[in-house]
ZASEBA-331506 format. One record per residue: residue in three letters; x, y, z of N, C-alpha, C in turn. Coordinates in steps of 0.2 Angstrom, whole numbers, plus 2048, in hexadecimal, padded with zeros to 3 digits. Layout:
! ZASEBA-331506
AlaXYZXYZXYZ ...
//
This chain:
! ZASEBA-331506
UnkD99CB1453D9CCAB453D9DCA945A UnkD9DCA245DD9DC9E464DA4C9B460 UnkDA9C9D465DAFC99465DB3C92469 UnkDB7C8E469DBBC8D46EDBEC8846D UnkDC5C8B46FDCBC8646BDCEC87464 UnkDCCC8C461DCBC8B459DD2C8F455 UnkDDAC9045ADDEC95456DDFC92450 UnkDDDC8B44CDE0C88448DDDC8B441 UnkDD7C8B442DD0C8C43EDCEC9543D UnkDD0C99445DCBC9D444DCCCA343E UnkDD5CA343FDD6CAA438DD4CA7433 UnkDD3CA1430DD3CA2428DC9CA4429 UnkDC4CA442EDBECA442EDBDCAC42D UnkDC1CB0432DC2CB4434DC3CBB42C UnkDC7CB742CDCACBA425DC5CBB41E UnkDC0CB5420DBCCB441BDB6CBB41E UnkDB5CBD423DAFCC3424DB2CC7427 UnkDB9CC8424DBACD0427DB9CD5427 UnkDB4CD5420DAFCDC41FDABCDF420 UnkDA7CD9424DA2CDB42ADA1CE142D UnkD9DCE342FD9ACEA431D9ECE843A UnkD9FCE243CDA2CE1443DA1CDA441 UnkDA5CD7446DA7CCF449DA5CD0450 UnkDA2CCC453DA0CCA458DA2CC445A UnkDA6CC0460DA8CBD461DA9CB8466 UnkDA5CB4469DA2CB0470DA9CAA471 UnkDADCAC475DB0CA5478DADCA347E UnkDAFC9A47EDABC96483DAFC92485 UnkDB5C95487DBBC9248BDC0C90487 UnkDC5C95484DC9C92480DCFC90483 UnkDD3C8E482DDCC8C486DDFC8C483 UnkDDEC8F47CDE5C8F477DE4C98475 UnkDE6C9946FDE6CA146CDE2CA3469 UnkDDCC9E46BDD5CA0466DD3CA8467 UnkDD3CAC46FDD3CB346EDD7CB646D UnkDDCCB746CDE2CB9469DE1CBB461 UnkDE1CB445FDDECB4458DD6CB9454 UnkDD4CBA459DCDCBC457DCFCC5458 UnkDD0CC745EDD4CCE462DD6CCF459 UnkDDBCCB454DDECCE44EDD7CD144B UnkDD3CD044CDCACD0445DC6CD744A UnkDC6CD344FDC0CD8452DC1CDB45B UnkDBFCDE45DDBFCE2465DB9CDE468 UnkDB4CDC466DADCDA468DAFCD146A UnkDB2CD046FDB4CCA472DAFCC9479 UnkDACCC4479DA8CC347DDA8CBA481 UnkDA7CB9489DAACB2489DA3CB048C UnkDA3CAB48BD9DCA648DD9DCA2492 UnkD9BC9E497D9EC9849DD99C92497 UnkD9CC90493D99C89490D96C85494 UnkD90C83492D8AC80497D87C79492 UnkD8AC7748ED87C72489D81C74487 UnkD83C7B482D7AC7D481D7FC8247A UnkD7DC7E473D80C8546ED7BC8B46D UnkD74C88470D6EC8D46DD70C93473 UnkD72C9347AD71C9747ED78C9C47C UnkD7EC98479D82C9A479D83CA0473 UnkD80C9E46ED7FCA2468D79CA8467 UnkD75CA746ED6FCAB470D72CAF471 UnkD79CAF476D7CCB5479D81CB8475 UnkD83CB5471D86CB946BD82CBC467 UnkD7BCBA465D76CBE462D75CC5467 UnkD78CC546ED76CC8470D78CD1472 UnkD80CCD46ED86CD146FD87CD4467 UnkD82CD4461D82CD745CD7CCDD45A UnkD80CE1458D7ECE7457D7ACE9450 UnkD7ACE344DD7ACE5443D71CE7444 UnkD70CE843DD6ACE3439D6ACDD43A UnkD6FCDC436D6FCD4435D74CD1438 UnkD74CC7439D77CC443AD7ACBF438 UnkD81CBF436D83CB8432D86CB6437 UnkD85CAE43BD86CA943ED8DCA2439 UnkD91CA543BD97CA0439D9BC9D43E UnkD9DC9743FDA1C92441DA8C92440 UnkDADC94445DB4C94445DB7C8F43D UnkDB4C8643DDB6C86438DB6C87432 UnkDB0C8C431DAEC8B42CDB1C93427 UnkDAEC94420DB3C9D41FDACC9E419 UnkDABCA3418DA8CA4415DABCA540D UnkDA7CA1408DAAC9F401DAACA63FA UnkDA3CA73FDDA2CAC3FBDA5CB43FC UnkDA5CB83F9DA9CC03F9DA4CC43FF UnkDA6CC8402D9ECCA405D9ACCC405 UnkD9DCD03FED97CD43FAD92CD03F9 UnkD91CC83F8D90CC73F8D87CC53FB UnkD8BCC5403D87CC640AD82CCC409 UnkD84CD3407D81CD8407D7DCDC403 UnkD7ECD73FDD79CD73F6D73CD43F6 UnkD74CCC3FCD6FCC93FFD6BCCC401 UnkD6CCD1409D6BCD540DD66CDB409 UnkD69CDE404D66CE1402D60CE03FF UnkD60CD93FCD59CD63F7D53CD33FC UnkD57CD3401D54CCE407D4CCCD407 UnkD46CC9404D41CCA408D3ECC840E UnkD43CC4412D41CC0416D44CC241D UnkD41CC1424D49CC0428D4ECBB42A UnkD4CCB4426D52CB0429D53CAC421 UnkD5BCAE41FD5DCAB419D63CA5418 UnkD61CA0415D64C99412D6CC9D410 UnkD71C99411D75C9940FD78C9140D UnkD7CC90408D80C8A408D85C88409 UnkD82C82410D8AC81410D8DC7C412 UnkD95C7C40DD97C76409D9DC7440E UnkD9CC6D40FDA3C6B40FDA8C6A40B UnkDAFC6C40EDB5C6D40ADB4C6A404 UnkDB3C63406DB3C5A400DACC5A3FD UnkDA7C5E3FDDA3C5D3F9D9AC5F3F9 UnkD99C5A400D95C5B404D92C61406 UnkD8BC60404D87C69408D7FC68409 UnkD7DC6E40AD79C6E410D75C76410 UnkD6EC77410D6EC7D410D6CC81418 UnkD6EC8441BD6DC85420D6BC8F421 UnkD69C91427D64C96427D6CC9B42D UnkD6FC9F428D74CA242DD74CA842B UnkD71CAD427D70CB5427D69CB442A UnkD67CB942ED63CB9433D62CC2435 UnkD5BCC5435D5CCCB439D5CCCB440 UnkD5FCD1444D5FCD2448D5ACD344E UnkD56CCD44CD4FCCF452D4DCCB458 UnkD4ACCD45DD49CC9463D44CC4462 UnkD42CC145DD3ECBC45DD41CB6456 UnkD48CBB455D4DCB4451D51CB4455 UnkD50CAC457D56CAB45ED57CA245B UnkD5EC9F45FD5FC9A45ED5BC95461 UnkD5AC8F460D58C89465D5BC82463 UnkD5AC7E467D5EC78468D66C7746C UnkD67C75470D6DC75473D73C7346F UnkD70C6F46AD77C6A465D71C6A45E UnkD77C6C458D74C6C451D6FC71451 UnkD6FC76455D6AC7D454D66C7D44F UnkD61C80451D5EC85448D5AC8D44D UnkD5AC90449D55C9744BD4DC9444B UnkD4BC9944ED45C9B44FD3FC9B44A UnkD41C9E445D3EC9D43FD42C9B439 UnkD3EC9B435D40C9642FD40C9B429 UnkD4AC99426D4AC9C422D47C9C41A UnkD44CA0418D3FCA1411D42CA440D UnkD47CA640BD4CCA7408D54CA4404 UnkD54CA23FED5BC9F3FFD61CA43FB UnkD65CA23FBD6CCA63FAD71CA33F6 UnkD74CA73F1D78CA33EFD81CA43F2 UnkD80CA43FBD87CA73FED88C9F3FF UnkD90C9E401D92C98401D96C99407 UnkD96C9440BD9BC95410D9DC8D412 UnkDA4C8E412DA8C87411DA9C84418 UnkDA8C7D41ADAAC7B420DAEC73420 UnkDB2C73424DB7C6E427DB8C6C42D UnkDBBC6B430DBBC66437DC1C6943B UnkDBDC6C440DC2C6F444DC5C6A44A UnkDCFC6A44ADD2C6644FDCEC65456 UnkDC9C6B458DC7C6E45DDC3C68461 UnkDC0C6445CDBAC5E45DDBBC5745F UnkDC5C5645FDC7C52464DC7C5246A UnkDC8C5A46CDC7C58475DC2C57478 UnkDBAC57475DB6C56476DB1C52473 UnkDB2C4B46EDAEC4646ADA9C4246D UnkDA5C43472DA0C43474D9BC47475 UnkD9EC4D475D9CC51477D92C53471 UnkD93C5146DD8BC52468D87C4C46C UnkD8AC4846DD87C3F474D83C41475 UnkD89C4747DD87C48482D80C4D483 UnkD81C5147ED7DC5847ED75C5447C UnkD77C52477D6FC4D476D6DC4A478 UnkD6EC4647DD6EC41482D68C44488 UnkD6CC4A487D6AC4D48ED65C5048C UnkD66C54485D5EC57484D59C53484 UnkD5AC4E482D53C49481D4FC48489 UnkD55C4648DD54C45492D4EC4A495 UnkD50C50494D4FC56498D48C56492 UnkD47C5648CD41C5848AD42C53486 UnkD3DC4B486D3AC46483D37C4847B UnkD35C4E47BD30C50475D36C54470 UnkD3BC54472D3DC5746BD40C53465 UnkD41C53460D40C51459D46C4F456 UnkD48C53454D4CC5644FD53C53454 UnkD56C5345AD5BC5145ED59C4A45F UnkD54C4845ED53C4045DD58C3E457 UnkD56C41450D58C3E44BD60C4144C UnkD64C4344ED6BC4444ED6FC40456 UnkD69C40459D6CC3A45FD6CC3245B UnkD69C33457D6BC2A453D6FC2C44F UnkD71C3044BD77C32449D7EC3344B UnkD7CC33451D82C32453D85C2B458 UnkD7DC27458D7EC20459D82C1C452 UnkD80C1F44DD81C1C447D89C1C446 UnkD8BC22448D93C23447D96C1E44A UnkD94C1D450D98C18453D95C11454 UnkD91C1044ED8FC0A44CD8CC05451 UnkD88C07453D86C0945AD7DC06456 UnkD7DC00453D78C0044CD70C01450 UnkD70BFC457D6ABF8459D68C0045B UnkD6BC03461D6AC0A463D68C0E45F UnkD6BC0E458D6AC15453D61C13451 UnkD60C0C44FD5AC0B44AD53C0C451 UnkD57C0A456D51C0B45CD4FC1445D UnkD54C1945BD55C1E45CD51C24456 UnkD52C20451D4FC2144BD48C1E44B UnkD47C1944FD3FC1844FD3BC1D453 UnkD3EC2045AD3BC2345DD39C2C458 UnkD40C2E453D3FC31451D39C3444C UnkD39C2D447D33C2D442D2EC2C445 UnkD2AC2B449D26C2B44ED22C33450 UnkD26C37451D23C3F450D28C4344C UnkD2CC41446D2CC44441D29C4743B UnkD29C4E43AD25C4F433D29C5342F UnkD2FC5542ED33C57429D36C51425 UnkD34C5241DD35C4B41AD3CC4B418 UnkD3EC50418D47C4E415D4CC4B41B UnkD4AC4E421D4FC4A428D4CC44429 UnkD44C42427D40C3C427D45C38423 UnkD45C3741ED47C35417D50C3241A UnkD53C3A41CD5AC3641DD5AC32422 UnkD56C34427D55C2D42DD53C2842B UnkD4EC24425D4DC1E423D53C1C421 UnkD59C2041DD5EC1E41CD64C1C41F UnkD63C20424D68C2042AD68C1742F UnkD61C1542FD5DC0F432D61C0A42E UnkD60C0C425D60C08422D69C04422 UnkD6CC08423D74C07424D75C0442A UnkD72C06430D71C02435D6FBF9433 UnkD6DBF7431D69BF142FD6FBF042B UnkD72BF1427D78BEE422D7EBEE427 UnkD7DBF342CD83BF1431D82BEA435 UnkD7CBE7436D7ABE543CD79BDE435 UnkD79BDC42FD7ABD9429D73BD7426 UnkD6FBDB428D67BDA426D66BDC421 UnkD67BDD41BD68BE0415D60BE3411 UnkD5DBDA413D54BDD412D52BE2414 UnkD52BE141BD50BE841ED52BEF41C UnkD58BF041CD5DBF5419D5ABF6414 UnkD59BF440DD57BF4408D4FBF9408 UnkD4ABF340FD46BF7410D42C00411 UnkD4AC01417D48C0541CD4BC0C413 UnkD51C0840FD54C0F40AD4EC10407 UnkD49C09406D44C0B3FFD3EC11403 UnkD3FC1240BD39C1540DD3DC1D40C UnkD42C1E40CD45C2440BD43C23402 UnkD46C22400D43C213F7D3CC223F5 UnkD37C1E3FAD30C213F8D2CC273F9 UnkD2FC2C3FDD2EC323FDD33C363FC UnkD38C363F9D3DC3B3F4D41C363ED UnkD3FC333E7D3FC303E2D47C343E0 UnkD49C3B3E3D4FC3C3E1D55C3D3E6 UnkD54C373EAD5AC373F1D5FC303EE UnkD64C333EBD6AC313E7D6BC2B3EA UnkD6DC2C3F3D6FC2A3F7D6EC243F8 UnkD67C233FAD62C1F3FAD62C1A3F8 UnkD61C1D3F1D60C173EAD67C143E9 UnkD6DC183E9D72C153E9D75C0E3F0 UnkD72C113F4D73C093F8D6FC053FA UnkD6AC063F7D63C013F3D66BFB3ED UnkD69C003E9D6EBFD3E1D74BFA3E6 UnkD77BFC3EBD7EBF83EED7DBF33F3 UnkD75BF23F6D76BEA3F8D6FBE63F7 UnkD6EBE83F0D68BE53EDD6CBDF3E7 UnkD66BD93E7D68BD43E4D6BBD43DD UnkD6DBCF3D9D71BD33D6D6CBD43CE UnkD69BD33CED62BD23CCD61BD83C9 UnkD5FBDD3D2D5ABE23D1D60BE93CF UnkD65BE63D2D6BBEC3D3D6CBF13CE UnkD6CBEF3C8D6EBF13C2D68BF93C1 UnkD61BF53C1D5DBFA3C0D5DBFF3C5 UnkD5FBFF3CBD5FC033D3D63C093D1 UnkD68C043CED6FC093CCD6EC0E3C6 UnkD6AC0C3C4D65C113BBD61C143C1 UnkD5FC153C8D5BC183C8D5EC203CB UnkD64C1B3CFD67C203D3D6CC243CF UnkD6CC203C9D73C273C6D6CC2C3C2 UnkD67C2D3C1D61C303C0D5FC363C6 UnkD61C333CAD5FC3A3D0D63C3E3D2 UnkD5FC443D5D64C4A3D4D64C4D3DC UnkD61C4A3E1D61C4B3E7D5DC503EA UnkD58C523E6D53C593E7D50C563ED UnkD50C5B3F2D4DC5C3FAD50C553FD UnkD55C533FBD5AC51402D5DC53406 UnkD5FC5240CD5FC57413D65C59413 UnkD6AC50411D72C54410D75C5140A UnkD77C54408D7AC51401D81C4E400 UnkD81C48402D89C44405D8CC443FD UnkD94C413FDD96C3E3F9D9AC373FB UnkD9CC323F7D9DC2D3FCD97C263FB UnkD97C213F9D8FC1C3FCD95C153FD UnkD90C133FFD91C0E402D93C093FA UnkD97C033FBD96BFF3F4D97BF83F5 UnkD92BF33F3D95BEC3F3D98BE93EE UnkD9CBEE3EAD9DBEA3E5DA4BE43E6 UnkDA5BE33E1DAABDB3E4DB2BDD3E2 UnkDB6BDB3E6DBDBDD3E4DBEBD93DE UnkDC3BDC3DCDC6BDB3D6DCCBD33D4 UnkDCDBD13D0DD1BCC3CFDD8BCE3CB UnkDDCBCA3CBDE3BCC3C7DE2BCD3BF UnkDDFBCB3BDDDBBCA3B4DDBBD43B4 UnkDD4BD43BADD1BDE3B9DD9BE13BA UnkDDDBDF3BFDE2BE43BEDE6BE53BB UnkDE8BE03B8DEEBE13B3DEABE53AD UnkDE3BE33ACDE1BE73A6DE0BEF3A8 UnkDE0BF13AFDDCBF63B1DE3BFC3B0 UnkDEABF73B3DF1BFB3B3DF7BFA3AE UnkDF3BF83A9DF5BF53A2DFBBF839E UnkDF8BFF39FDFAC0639DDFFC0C3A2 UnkE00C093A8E00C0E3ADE01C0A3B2 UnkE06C053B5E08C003B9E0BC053C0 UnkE10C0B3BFE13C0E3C1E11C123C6 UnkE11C133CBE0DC153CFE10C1A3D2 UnkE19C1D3CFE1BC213D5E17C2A3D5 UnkE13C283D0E0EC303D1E0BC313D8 UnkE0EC2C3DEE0BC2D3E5E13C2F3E8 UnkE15C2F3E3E1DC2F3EAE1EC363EF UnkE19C3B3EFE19C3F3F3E13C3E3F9 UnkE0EC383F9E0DC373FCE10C323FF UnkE14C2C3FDE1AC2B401E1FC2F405 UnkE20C33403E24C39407E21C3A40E UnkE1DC3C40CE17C3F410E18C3A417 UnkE16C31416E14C2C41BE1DC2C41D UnkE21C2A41BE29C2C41CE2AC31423 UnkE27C36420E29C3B426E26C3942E UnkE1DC3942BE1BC38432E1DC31434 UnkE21C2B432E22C26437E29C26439 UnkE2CC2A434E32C2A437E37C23436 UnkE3BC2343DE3EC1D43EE39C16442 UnkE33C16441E2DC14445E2DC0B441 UnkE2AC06445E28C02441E22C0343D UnkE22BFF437E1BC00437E18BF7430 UnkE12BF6431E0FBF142EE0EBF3429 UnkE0DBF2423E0ABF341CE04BEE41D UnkDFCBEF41EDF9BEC420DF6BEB417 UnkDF8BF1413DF3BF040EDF7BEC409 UnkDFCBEB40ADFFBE6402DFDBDE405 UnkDFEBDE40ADFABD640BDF3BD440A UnkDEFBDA408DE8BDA40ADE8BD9401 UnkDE9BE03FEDE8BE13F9DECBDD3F0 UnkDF1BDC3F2DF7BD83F0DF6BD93E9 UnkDF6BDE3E7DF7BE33E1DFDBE13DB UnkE02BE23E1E09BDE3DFE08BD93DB UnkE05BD33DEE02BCB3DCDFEBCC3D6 UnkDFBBD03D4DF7BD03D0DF8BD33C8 UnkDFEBDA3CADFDBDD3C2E05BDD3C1 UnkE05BDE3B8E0CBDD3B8E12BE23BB UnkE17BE13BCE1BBE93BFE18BEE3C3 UnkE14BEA3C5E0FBEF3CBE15BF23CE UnkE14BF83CFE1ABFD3D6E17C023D8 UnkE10BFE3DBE0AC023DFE0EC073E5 UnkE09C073EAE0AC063F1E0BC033F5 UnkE13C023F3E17BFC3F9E19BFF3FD UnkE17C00404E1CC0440AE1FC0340B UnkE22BFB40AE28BF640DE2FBF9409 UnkE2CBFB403E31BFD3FFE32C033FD UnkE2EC083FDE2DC0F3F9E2CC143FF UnkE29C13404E28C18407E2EC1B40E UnkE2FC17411E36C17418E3BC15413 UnkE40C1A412E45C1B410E4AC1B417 UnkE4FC15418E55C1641EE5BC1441B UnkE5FC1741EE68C1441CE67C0D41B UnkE6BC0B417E6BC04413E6DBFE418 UnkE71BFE41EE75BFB424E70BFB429 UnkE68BFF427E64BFE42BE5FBF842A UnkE5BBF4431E56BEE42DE50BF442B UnkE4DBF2427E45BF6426E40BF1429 UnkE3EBF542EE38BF1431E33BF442F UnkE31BF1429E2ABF2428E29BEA424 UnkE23BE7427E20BE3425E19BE2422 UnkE17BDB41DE12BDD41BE0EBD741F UnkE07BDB41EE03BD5421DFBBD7420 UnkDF6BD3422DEEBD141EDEBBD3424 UnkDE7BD8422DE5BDD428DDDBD642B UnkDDDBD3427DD8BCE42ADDABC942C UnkDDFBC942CDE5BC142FDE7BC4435 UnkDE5BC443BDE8BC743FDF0BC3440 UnkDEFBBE43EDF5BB9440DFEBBC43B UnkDFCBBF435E02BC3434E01BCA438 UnkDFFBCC43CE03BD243FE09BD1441 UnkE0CBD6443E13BD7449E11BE044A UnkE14BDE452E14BE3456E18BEB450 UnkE15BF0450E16BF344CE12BFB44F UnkE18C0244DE15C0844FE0EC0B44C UnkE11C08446E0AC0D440E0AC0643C UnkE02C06439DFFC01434DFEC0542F UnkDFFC05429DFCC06424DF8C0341F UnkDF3C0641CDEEC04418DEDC06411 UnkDF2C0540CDF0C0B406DF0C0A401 UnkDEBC0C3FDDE8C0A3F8DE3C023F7 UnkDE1C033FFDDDBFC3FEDD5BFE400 UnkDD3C05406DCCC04408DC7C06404 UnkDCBC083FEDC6C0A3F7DC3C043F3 UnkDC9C003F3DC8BF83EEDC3BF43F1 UnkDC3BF53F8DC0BED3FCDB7BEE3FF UnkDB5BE83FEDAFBE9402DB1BE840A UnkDB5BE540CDB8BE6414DBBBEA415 UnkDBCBF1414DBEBF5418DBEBF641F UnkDB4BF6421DB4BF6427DB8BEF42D UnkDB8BE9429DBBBE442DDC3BE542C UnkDC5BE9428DCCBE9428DCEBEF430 UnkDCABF342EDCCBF8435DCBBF443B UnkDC4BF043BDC2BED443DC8BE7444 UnkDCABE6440DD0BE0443DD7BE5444 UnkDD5BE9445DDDBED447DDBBED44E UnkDE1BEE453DE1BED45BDDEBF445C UnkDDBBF6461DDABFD464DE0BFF467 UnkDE1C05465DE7C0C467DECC0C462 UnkDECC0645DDF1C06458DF2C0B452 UnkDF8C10451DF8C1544CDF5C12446 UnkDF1C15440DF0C1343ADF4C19433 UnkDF4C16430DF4C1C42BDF1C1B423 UnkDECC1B423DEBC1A41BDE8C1E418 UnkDE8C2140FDE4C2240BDDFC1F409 UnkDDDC25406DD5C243FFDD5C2B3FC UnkDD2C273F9DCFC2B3F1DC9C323F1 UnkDC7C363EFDC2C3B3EDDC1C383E9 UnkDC0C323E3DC1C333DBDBCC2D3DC UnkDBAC2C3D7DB6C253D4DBAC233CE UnkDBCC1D3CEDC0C193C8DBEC143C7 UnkDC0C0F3C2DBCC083C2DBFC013C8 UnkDC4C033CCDC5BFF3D1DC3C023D9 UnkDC1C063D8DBFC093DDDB7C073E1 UnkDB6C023E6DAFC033E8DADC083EC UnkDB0C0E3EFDAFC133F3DB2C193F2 UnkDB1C1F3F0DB5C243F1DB2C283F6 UnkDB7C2D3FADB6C303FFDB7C373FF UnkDB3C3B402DB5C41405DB6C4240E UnkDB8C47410DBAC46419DB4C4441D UnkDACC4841ADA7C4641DDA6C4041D UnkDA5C3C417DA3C33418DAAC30419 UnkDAFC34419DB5C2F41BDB3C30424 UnkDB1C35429DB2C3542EDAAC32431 UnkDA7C3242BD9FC2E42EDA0C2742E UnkDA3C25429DA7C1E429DA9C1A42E UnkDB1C1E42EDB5C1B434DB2C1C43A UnkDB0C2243BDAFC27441DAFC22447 UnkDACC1A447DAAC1744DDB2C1444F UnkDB5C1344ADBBC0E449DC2C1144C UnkDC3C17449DC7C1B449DC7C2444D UnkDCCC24451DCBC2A452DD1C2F44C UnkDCEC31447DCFC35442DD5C3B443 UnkDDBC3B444DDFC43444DE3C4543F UnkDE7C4643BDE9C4B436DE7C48430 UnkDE5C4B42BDE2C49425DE7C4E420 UnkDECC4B41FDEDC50415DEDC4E410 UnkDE8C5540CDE5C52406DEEC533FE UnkDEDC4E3FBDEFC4F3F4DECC4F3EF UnkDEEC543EADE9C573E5DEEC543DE UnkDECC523DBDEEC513D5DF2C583D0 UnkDF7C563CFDFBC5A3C8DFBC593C3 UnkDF8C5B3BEDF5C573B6DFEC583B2 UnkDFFC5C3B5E07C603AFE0AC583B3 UnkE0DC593B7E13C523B9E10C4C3BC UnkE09C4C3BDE06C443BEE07C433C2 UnkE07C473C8E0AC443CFE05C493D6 UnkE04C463DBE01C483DEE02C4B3E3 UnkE01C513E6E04C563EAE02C593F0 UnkE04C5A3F5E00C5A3FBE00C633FC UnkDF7C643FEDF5C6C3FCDEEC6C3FD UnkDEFC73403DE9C74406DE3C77401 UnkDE6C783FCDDFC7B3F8DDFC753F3 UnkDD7C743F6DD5C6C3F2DD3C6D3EC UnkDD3C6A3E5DCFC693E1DD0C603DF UnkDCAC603DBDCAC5A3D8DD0C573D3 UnkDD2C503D5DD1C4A3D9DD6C4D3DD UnkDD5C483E4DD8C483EBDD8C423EC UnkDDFC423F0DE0C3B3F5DDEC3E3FC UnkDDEC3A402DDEC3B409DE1C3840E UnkDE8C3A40EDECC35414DEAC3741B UnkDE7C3241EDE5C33424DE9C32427 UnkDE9C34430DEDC30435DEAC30439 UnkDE8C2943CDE2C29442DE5C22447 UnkDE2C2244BDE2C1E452DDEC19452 UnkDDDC13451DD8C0B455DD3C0D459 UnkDCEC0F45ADC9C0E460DCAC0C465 UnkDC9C0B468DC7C0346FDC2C0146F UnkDBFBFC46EDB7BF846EDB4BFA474 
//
């Protein structure tokens, strides 16, 4: 393992290979108790001078293990799997570099090459987004779970930076092309990403990072409002994998309304076979809803206090704070269904002595003209509904606290559901993203709980900061 900064993350990782024949350990400048915490697991601590290079960095921790073999894991990550697991693998092995899966927390996965023997001609490369030396020909059914380490605010340039520089220094590389427009993409950065992506497909020959690149381009153009295009660049991802879910799905979500319906027959047909990453999340253009849909939709179930623990929840962090209720003037839920007693923060969530004023007011996150100066905004129960989500965020001021949920779930009012990854590929350009807690559903009392072990459905109360343009 290369570590640094990670006492939040590393025990639960740790805890996960503590069966290991040994832990090996590479820190690269830590300032907090990341070795402290590791010193509990293993003796075998080793520091590194960080150089903006993971391949050189993990070369030397390849260098400082003694095994057969090597499992390469990531502070935030733990391995899902029992280890016996690991070592039944190990035994059956016929290859030297093998596949592992690996998923994030929310759904999302990816098969990646992290059992590996211990030989001088299996070594890391690339400075940012590595892979080995050779190629694994084996796959596995070990699973190892990953999340978002606090650790990657102090440095949120830093994948920019690192690629930037590689390309600089060596023109011909490939593969750090397609993830430098990746990372122009996050920060919606459209003209940059699709020129970046052109230079990639250019000397690309691996057709599944091919594929998600046409896709990547093609979001680029719906960003930039060219939707023919877009439509274009998904059908070139579609023409060479007929099962990229993705694809077709946002083919079906800004195609005319004609074709839409068949697109949508196509994509609920695919099963995603040789996709590079397997998202959850798409994009939708479907249309908001009108007062007619909701009263029918809350007909039965108007009552909404099965969030009042995530009321609690916003309560605590704003305290005695002002704060906007940006979503009941956007959404007006209230105006629409009978006895609605949704998500009104004005009403439900800031509880103060009766002799106190409640500054919390409502207002139309697109109207800039109803704001008032305010500590925290909130947004809830509306970025799931709207096809303006993104304009709802970009008309907030930069530095301003936000707070809002979303959904994991698909429902009939729902244009979008989230997991963290497409909630932070989303926002990611908009917002700088900090505490996320999830609530998981209670079937016994109907009410929703907040709890680090997720199961299906989930809510995600964010807490994030404005940008600055």
């Amino acid at each position: 393992m290369i570590v640094k900064n990670e006492e939040k993350m590393l025990g639960k990782c740790l805890e996960s290979v503590k069966e290991a024949d040994s832990i090996v350990i590479v820190d690269t400048g830590s300032e907090d108790k990341t070795v402290e915490v590791a010193k509990k697991y293993t003796d075998k601590i080793f520091h590194f001078k960080w150089c903006d290079s993971f391949c050189k960095a993990r070369n030397f921790a390849n260098s400082k293990a003694t095994g057969d073999w090597i499992l390469a894991i990531d502070a935030d990550e733990h391995l899902k799997s029992p280890f016996s697991s690991v070592r039944k693998a190990l035994k059956e092995a016929k290859g030297d570099v093998l596949n592992v899966n690996v998923i994030s927390n929310k759904g999302s996965a990816h098969k990646a090459p992290r059992l590996y023997r211990n030989l001088p001609d299996i070594y890391w490369k690339g400075d940012i987004h590595n892979h080995l030396s050779k190629t694994a020909t084996v796959n596995t059914d070990i699973e190892i779970v990953y999340g978002y380490s606090p650790a990657h605010k102090k440095d949120p340039n830093r994948a920019l930076r690192i690629l930037k520089k590689s390309i600089k220094e060596n023109p011909k590389l490939v593969r750090e092309r397609y993830y430098l427009a990746r990372e122009y993409s996050y920060r919606k950065q459209w003209k940059k990403c699709i020129a970046e992506v052109n230079r990639y497909l250019k000397v690309a020959t691996w057709l599944p990072e091919k594929n998600d690149a046409n896709l990547m381009k093609a979001r680029c153009y719906a960003g930039l409002k060219d939707y023919n295009k877009a439509c274009d660049c998904a059908w070139e991802a579609v023409k060479y994998n007929a099962n990229f879910k993705e694809a077709l799905q946002f083919i079906a979500n800004h195609m005319d309304s004609q074709n839409k319906q068949r697109w949508q027959e196509f994509a609920n047909l695919a099963d995603n076979r040789n996709v590079l990453f397997v998202r959850q999340g798409y994009d939708s253009k479907q249309d908001e809803k009108g007062s007619e849909y909701y009263d029918k939709l809350f007909e039965k179930d108007s009552d909404m206090s099965r969030y009042e623990n995530i009321y609690k929840k916003i309560g605590k962090i704003v305290k005695d704070k002002s704060v906007l209720d940006v979503g009941c003037g956007l959404a007006e839920l209230s105006k629409h269904v009978k006895n609605y007693k949704g998500f009104d923060i004005a009403k439900k969530t800031i509880k103060r002595k009766q002799d106190e004023k409640l500054d919390v007011w409502v207002g139309n996150a697109l109207n800039k003209e109803s704001y008032k100066p305010s500590d925290y905004y909130t947004i809830l129960e509306v970025l799931e509904h709207i096809n303006k989500d993104i304009e709802v965020l970009e008309s907030i001021t930069g530095g301003q606290e936000v707070i809002f949920s979303v959904p994991s779930f698909k429902d009939p009012s729902h244009v979008r559901c989230f997991n963290e990854d497409f909630l932070r590929e989303r926002y990611g350009s908009l917002l700088e993203i900090g505490d996320i807690t999830y609530f998981v559903w209670d079937k016994e009392h109907r009410k929703w709980y907040e709890s680090d072990k997720l199961s299906q459905p989930y809510i995600l109360l964010v807490q994030a900061v404005r940008l600055s343009s």
